[in-house]
C-alpha positions in Angstrom: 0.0 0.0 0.0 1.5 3.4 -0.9 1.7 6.4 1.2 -1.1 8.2 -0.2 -3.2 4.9 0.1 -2.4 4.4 3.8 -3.2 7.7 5.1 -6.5 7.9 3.1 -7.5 4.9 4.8 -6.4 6.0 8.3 -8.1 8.8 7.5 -11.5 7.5 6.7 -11.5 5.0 9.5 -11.4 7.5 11.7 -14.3 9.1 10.7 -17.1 6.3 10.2 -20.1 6.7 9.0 -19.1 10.8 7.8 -19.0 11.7 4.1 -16.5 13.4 2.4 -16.1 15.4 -1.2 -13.2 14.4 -2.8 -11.7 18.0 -1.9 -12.2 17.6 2.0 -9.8 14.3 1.8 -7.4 15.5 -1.3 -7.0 18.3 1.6 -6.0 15.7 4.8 -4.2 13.2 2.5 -1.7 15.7 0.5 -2.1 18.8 3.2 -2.7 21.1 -0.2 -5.8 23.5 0.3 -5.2 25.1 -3.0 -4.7 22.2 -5.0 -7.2 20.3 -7.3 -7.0 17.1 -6.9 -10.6 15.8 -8.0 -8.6 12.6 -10.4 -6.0 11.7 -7.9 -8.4 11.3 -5.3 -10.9 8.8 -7.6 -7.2 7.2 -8.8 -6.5 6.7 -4.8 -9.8 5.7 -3.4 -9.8 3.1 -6.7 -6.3 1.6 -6.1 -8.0 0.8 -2.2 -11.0 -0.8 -3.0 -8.9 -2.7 -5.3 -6.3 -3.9 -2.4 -8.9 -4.4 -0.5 -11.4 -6.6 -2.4 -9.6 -9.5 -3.7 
């Protein structure tokens, strides 16, 4: 699992149940407010479900 991967999962397992736009977690993952990161957040959330679903 990559860096980006592990700390977006960290992240959202410590928030269950919440709901996040893709901005709100490009912001905790990368610590970027001004960045745009709309495709690397569907890329990352992607790669998870992928590692975690065999």
């Amino acid at each position: 699992m990559s860096h980006y991967e592990f700390f977006a999962l960290c992240f959202l397992a410590k928030h269950p149940g919440w709901v996040f736009s893709k901005q709100q977690i490009y912001e905790a993952v990368w610590n970027d407010p001004d960045g745009d990161g709309n495709a690397a957040v569907t890329n990352l959330i992607s790669q998870i479900r992928k590692k975690l679903n065999p």
